[in-house]
N, C-alpha and C positions, 0 to 999 in steps of 0.2 A: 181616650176618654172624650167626654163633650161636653158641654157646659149648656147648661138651661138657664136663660135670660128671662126674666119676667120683666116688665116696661108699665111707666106708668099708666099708659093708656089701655092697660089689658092686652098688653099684644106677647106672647110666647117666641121665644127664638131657640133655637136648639143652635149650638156653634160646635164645631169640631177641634177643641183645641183646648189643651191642657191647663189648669187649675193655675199653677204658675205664670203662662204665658199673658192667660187672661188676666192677670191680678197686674201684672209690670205694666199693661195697655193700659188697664183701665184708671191705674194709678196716674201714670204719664199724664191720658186728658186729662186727668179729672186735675191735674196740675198746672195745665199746660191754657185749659178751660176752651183745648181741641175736643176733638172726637175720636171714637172708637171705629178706626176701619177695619172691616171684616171682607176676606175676598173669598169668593165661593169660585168650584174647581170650574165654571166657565167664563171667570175673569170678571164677573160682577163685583161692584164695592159695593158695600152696605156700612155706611157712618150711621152709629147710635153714638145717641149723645148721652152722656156718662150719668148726666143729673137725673135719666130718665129713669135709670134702672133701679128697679123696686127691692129685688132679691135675686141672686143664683143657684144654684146647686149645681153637684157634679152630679152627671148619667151617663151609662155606659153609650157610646154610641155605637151605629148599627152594626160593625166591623165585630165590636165587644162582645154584643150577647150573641151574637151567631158561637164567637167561638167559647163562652159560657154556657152555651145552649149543648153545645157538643161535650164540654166537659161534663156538665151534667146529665146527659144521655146512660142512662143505665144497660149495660154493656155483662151478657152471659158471663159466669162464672164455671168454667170447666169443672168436674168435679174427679 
């Protein structure tokens, strides 16, 4: 799954990482009155800062709907 960040500045973020994981992060800063670091697979960090975030939601990410896309591929029925 992946989580969809909206910021208050109008900025979109799509994150790869689970409902749970992101809830223990964002709680920690938002406690901590740290930041949220995010590492993307070529080693970049990207710190949001916790007060920015406006709303999330979960979405499948790209990994998900390829393989929803295939479950829902309509497939002959022999007869």
């Amino acid at each position: 799954m992946a989580i969809k960040v909206k910021l208050q500045q109008g900025e979109t973020l799509t994150i790869r990482v689970d409902a749970e994981t992101w809830n223990r992060a964002f709680k920690a800063a938002l406690d901590s009155g740290g930041m949220i670091q995010v590492h993307n697979d070529d080693g970049h960090v990207l710190a949001i800062n916790p007060q920015q975030v406006v709303y999330l939601e979960e979405v499948p990410d790209e990994a998900d709907q390829q393989v929803e896309s295939a479950a829902r591929r309509p497939e002959p029925v022999a007869h």
